[in-house]
VEXRO-677657 format. One line per 5 residues: number of its first residue (from 1); for each residue x, y, z of C-alpha. Coordinates in Angstrom, 3 decimals. Last residue first. Layout:
<rogus>
NUM	X/Y/Z | ... $
</rogus>
This chain:
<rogus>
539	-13.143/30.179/4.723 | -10.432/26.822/4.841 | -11.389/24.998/7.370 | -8.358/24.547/9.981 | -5.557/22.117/10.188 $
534	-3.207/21.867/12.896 | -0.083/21.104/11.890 | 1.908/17.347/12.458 | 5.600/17.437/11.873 | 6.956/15.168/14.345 $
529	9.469/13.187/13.456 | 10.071/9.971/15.226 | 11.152/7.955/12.332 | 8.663/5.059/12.065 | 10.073/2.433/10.211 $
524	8.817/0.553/6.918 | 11.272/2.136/4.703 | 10.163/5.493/5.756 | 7.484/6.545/8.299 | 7.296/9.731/9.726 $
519	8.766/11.035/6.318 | 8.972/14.734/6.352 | 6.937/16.581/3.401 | 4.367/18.041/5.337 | 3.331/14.397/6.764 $
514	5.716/11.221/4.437 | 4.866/8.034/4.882 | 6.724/5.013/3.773 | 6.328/1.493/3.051 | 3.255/0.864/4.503 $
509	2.115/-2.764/3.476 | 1.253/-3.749/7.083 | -1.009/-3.132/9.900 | 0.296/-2.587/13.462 | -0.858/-5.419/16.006 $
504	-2.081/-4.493/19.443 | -5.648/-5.564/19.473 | -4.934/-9.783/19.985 | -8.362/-10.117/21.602 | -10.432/-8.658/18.911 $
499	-7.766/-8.841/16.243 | -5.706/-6.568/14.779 | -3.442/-7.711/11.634 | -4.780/-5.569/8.901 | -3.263/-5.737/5.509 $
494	-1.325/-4.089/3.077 | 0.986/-6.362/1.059 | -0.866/-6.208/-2.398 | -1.116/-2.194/-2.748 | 2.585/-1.795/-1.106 $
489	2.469/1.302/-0.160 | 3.372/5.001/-0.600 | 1.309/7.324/2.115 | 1.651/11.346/1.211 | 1.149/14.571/2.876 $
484	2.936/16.524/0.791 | 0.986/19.779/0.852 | -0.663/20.657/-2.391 | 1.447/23.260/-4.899 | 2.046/20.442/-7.704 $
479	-0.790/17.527/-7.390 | -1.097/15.297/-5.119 | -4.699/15.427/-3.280 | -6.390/14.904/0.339 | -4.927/18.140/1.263 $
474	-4.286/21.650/-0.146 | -7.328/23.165/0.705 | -9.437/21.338/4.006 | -13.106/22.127/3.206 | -13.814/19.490/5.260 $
469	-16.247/17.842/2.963 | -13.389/18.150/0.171 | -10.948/16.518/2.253 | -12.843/13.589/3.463 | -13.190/12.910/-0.319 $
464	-9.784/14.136/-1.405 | -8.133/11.765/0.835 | -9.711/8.465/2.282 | -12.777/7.729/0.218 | -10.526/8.758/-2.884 $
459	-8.375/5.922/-2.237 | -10.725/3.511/-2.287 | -11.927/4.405/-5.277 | -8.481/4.133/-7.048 | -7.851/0.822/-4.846 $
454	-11.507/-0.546/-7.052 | -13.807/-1.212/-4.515 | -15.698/-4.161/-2.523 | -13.562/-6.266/-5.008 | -12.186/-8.893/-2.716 $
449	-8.602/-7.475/-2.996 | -10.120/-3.904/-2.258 | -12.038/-4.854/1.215 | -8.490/-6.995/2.339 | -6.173/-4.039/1.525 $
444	-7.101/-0.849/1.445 | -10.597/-1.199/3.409 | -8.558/-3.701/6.091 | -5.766/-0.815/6.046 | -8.115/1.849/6.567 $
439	-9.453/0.716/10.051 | -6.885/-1.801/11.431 | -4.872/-0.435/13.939 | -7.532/1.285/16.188 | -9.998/-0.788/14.702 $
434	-8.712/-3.411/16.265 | -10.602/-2.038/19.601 | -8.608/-1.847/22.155 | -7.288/-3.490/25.341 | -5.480/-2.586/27.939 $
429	-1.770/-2.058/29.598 | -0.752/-2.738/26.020 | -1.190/1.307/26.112 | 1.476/1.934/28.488 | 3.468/0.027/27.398 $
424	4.173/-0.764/23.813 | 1.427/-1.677/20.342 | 1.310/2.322/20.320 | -1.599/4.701/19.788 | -3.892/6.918/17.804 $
419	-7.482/6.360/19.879 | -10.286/5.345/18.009 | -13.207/6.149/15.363 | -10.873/4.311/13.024 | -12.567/6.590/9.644 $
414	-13.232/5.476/6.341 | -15.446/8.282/3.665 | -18.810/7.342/2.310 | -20.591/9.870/-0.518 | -19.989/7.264/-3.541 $
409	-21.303/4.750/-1.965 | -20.136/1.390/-1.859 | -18.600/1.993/1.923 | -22.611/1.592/2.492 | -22.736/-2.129/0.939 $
404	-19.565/-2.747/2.889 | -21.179/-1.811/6.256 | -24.137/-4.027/5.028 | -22.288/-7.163/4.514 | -20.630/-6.588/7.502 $
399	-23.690/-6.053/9.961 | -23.406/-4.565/12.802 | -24.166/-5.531/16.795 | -21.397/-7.047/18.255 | -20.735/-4.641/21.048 $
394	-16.764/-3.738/21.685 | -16.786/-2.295/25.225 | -14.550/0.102/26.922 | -14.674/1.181/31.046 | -14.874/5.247/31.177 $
389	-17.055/4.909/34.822 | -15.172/2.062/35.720 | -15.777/0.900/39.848 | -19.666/2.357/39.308 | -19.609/0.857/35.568 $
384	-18.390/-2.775/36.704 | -20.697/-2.634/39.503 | -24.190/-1.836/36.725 | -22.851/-4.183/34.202 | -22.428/-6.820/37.055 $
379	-25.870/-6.580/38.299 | -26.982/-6.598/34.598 | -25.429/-9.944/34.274 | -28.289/-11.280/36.470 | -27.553/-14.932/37.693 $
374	-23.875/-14.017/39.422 | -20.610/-12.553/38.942 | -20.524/-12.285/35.459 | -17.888/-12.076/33.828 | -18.195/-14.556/31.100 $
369	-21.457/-13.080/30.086 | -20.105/-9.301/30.077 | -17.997/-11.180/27.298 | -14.205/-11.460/28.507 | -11.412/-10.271/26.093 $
364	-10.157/-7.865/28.864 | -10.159/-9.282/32.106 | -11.900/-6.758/34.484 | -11.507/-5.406/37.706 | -7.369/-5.274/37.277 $
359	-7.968/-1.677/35.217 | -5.835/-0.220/32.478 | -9.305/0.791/30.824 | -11.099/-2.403/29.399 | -11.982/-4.084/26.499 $
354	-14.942/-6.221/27.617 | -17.025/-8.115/24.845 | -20.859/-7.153/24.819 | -22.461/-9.558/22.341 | -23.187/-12.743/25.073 $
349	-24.015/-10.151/27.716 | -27.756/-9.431/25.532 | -28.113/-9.817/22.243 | -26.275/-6.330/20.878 | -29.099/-4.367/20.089 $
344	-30.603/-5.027/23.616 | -27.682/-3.716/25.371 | -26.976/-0.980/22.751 | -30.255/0.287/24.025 | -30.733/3.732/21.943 $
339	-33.629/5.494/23.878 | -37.227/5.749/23.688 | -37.963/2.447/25.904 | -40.172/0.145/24.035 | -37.337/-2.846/24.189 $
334	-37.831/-2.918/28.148 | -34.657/-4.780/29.439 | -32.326/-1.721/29.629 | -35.001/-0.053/31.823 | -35.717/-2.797/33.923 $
329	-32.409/-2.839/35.072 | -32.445/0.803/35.368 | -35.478/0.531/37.917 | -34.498/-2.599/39.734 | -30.704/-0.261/40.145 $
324	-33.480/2.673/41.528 | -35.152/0.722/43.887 | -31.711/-1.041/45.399 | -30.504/2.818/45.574 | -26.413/2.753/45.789 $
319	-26.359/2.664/41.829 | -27.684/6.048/41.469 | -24.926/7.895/43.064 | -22.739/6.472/40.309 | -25.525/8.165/37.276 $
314	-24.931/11.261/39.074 | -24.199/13.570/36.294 | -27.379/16.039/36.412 | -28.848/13.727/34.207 | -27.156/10.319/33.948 $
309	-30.317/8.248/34.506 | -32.128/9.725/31.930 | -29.870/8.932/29.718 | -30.541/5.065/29.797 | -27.952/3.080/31.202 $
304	-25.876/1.145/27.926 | -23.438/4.085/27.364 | -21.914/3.242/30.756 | -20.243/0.596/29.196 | -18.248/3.390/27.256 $
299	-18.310/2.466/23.753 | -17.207/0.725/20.818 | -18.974/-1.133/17.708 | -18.689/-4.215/15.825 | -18.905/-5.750/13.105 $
294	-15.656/-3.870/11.404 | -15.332/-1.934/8.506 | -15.473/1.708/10.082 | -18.170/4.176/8.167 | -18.557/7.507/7.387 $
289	-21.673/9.049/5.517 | -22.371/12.194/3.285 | -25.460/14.907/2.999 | -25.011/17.597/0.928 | -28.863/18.845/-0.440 $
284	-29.164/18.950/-3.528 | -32.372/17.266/-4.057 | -31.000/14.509/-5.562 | -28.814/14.224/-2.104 | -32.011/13.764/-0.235 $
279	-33.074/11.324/-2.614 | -29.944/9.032/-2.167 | -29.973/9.725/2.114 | -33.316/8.653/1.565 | -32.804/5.280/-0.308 $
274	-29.546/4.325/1.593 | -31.564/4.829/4.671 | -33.943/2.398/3.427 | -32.074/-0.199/2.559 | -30.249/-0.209/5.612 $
269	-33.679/-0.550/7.501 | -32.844/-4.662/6.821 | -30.205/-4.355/9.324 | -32.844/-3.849/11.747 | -33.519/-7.480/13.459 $
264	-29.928/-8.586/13.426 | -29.102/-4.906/16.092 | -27.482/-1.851/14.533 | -27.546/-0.432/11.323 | -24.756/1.133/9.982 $
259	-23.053/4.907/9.275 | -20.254/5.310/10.887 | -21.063/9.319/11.540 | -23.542/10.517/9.578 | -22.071/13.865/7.585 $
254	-24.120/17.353/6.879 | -24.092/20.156/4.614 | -25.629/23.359/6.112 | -28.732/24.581/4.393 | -30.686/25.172/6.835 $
249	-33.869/23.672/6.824 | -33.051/20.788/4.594 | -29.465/19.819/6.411 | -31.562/19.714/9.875 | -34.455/17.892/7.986 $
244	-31.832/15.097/6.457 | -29.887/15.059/10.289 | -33.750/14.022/11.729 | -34.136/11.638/8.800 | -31.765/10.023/9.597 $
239	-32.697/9.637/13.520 | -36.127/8.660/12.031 | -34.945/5.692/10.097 | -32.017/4.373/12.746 | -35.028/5.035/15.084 $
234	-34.912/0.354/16.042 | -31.277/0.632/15.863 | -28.579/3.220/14.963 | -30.825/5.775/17.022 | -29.850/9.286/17.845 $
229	-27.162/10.195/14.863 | -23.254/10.307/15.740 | -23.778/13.694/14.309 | -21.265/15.420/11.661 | -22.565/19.524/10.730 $
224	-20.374/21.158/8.453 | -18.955/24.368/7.822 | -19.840/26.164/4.676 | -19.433/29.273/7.016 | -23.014/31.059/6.838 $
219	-24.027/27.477/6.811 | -22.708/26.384/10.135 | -24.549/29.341/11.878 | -27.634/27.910/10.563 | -26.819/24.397/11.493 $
214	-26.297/25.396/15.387 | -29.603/26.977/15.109 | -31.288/23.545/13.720 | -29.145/21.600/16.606 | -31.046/23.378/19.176 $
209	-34.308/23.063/17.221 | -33.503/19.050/16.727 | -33.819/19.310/20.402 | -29.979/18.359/22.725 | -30.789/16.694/25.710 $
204	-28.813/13.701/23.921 | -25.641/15.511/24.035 | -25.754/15.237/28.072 | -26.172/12.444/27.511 | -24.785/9.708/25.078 $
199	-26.916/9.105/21.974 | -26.582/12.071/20.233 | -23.306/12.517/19.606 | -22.982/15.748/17.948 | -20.267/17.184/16.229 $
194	-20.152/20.876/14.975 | -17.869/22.418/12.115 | -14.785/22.072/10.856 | -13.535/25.020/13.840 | -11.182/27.739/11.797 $
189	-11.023/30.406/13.573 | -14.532/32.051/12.423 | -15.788/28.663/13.178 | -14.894/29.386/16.475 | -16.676/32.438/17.058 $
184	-19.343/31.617/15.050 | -19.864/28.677/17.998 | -19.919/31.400/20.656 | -22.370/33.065/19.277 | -24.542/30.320/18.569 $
179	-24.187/28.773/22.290 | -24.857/32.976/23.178 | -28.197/32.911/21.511 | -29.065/29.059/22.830 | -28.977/30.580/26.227 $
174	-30.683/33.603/25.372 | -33.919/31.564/24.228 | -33.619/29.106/26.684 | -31.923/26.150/26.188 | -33.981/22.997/26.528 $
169	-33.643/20.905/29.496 | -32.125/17.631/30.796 | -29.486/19.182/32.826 | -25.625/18.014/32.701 | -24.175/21.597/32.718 $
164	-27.164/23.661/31.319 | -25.260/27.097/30.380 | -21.657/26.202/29.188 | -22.681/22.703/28.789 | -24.997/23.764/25.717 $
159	-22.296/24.845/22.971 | -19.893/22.084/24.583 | -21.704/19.730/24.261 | -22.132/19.776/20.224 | -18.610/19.375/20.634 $
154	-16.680/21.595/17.931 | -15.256/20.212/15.226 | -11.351/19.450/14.986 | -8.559/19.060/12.903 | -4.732/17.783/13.726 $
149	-1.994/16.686/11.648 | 0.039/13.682/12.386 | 3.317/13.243/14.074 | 2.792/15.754/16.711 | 3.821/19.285/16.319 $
144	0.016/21.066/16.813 | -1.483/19.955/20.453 | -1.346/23.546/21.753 | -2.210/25.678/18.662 | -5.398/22.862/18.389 $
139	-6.137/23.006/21.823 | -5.949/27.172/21.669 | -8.120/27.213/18.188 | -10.726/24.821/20.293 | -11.115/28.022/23.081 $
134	-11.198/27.850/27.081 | -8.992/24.512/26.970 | -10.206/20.875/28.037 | -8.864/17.387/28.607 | -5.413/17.590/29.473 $
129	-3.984/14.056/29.975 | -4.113/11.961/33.541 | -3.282/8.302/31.427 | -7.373/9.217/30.363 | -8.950/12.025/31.794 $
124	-11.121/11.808/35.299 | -13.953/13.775/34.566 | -13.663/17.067/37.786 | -12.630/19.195/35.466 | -15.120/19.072/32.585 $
119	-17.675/19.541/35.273 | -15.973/22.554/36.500 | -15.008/24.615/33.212 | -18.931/23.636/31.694 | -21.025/25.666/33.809 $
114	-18.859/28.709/31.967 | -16.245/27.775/29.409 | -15.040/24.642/27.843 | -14.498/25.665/24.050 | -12.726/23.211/23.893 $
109	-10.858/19.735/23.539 | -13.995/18.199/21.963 | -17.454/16.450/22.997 | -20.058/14.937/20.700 | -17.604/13.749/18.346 $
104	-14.928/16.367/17.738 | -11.480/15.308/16.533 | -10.077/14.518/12.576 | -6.963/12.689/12.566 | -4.616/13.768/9.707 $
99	-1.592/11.336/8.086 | -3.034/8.166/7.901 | -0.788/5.780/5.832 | -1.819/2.642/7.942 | 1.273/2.232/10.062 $
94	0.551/6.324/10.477 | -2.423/5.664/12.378 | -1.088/3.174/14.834 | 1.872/4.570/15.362 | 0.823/8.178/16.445 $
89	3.929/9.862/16.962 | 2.454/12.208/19.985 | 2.675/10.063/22.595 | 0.901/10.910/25.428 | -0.617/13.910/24.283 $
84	-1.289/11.765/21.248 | -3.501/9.870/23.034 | -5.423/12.719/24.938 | -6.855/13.948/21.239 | -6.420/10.502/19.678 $
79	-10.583/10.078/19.139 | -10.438/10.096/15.579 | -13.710/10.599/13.175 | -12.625/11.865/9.415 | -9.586/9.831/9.396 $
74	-7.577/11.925/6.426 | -5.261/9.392/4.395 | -1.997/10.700/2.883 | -1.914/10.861/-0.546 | -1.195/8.497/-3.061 $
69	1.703/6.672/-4.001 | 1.316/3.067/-4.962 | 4.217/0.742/-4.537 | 6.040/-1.408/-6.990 | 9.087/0.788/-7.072 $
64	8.789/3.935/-4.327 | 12.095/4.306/-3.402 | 13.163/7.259/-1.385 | 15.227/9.519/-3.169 | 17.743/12.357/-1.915 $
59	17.624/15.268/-4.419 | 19.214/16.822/-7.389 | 16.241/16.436/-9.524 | 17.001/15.358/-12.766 | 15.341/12.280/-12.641 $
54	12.055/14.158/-12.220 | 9.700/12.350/-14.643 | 6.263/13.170/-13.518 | 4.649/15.163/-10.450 | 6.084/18.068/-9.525 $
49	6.416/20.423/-6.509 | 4.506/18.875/-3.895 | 4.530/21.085/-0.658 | 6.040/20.899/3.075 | 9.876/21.713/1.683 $
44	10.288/20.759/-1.986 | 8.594/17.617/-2.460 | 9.535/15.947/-6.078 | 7.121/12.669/-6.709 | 7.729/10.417/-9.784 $
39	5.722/8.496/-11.964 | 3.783/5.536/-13.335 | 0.060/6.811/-13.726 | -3.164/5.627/-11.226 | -6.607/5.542/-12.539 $
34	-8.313/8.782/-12.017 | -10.484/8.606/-8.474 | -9.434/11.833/-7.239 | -6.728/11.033/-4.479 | -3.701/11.536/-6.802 $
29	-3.258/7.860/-7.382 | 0.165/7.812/-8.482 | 2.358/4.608/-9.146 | 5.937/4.352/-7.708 | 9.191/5.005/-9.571 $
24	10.990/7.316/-7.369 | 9.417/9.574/-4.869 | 11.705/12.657/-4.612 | 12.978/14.852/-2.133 | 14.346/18.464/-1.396 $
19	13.554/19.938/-5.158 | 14.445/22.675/-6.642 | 18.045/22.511/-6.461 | 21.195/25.043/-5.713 | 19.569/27.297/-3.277 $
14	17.704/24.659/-1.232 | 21.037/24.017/0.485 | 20.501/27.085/1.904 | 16.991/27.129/2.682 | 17.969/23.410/4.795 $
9	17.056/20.366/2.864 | 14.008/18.437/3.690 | 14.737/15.362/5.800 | 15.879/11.713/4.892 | 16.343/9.146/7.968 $
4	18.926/6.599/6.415 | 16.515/3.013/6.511 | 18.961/2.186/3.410 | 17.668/1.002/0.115 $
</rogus>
């Protein structure tokens, strides 16, 4: 059919029809697992309202023969928060049938009040995009109109920033008092939860007491708590069983963020994190997983200095000490350090490939290795992070076999864990990780055709999964009354196209997608509507 841009019909033209659109002829998965029925989809404004034979719907009709039509995926751990400032259609995401990005690892867009205001301020943000707002309900009001809906938890930073800053110490007792307080407050406006990422400092200061109180404000709400856990190495064990006591003593359900096991020489703890996450949940308690289906991980190069060297934020001043660079290079060297070396994990400069940041003092698709400037690549690790504090890394560290053997689950969701971009300028300007185009269309596609899971399964991971541990009503599901988010594809055409060095490369087998009931993708072409909401937890 035509590439005509279709949009809902006006109130008044409403008057004579009850539907505005129809899906014709595709086959429903409805998100829940049930095996998928031949029928037709009538949206009447922002909302399903019918599901079967509907030809006598006086309605425009996009055609939906030989595709599946299920609902729009939710990516449970996004980072397009400045992205979609930028550019708020989101191509990358919605060229894979996403349709909600999900915010708040670690750090989010607020609450940034007290010590925090100043140091958020003075972080350079990314293409010179807002970074920080005195409440998360005012980013989310803010940001909402974009081409995907918008979700957020709040930064487990951001309830201790306020009063530490970048200090390595506990709260005190009033400190952590009015973190809590402030945290209800958001919650109370519709915050998913918290998100910690406990790795990277200042998060990393954080006690399992801190994050205990957090939890028992989380559970008066039914929010939920998501951690980027401590260790995904050598205290991948311990660091799950850290989020399995915080869920135990509290109540609060709680999420690992992309779940895996880092570094050759601890894949084999896989097992056993499967095995206690398994008998946690036969206790009762709620504890789910994410995962991305790639190898490889992303980060800041600057993730791979110790945290004690960033307290106080002056991990640059650092470098000008000759004493004090020996001292970090020995650091990342010393395997009995207490910290997460992703250096180590990853096999030394041959695993660390460089991404980069829109800067000329790196070529992207280089290993640390290959850019090396001399014998020691740590020299050049430690120069390339003073000259590019926010410099990306992929870090080969994961293994497949294993990520797929967690996706088998029945408790693991698919997120990107990336930006939401464009394969134009200015984003071309650098590299990414193919994840960012790639995520849920190499599970959909690829992952299903090779049996990893049924497409029914596979769907549920991405919708009413993700939706149901959000507590987001109305999403992740077709059904009459639930919003018409929707992604209709081709089930034996989708495929990821992102590569490592060749990032910017949209997926395919979208045919269209539809966010609130307007098609931001239709016939294969993005549309350049924008009607993204902010979503909130439902309480």
């Amino acid at each position: 059919m035509s590439a005509r841009l279709i949009l809902p019909r006006t109130p008044k033209e409403r008057k004579t029809m009850s539907a505005d659109l129809v899906l014709r002829g595709g086959s429903v998965l409805d998100g829940t697992g049930t095996a998928a029925r031949r029928a037709d989809v009538a949206i009447a404004g922002d909302r399903i309202e019918a599901i079967g034979d509907v030809r006598d719907a006086d309605a425009p009709v996009l055609d939906a023969e030989g595709c599946v039509v299920a609902p729009g995926f939710i990516n449970v751990l996004s980072h397009a928060y400045e992205t979609l400032q930028l550019d708020p259609r989101g191509l990358s995401d919605i060229y894979q049938g996403i349709t909600t990005e999900i915010f708040g690892e670690g750090r989010s867009m607020g609450p940034v009040t007290g010590r925090m205001t100043d140091l958020a301020a003075a972080e350079p943000p990314l293409f010179g995009m807002r970074t920080s707002w005195p409440r998360l309900d005012d980013f989310l009001t803010d940001l909402s109109g974009t081409g995907l809906n918008i979700g957020s938890f709040v930064g487990a930073e951001n309830l201790r920033m306020p009063f530490a800053g970048n200090e390595d110490r506990p709260l005190t007792d009033d400190e952590l008092t009015a973190a809590c307080a402030l945290l209800d407050e958001e919650l109370t406006a519709g915050a998913l939860g918290v998100g910690s990422a406990l790795i990277y400092a200042p998060g990393s200061y954080a006690s399992t007491e801190e994050l205990i109180a957090y939890a028992r404000v989380l559970a008066k709400h039914d929010a939920l708590y998501i951690s980027h856990i401590r260790s995904e190495s050598a205290r991948l064990v311990e660091s799950v069983d850290e989020l399995i006591r915080i869920a135990r003593e509290t109540s609060a359900r709680a999420e690992i963020y992309h779940l895996k096991a880092s570094g050759q020489q601890n894949w084999p703890l896989m097992s056993t994190v499967l095995e206690r996450i398994h008998q946690a949940r036969a206790e009762g308690l709620g504890i789910t997983a994410d995962i991305y289906p790639y190898d490889a991980g992303s980060t800041f190069l600057s993730a791979f200095i110790p945290p004690r060297f960033h307290e106080g934020g002056e991990l640059a001043a650092r470098f000008g000490s000759p004493s004090i660079r020996e001292e970090i290079k020995a650091a990342i060297l010393d395997p009995r350090q207490d910290w997460e070396n992703l250096y180590l994990g990853s096999g030394g400069a041959e695993g660390i490939l460089l991404l980069g940041v829109g800067s000329a003092s790196v070529r992207p698709g280089q290993t640390l290795a290959e850019a090396s400037r001399g014998p020691d690549p740590l020299d050049t690790l430690l120069d390339l992070v003073a000259a590019e504090p926010k410099l990306m890394v992929a870090e080969f560290t994961a293994s497949e076999a294993d990520t797929r053997r967690a996706l088998k689950q029945p408790w693991v969701s698919v997120c990107t864990d990336s930006e939401a971009i464009a394969a134009e300028a200015p984003f071309t300007d650098t590299s990414t990780h193919p994840r960012t185009y790639g995520a849920f269309a190499r599970v959909l596609g690829p992952w299903v055709r090779e049996g990893v899971l049924p497409l029914e399964e596979a769907v549920r991971r991405m919708t009413s999964l993700p939706a149901s541990n959000l507590r987001l009503v109305d999403r992740g599901v077709l059904r009459p009354g639930a919003f018409a988010d929707v992604a209709v594809f081709d089930p034996a055409a989708v495929q990821d196209n992102a590569t490592y060095l060749d990032p910017h490369r949209y997926a395919d087998g979208m045919r269209h997608v539809l966010v609130n009931g307007q098609p931001a993708l239709q016939d294969g072409k993005p549309t350049g509507v924008l009607a993204g909401r902010a979503v909130r937890r439902a309480s």
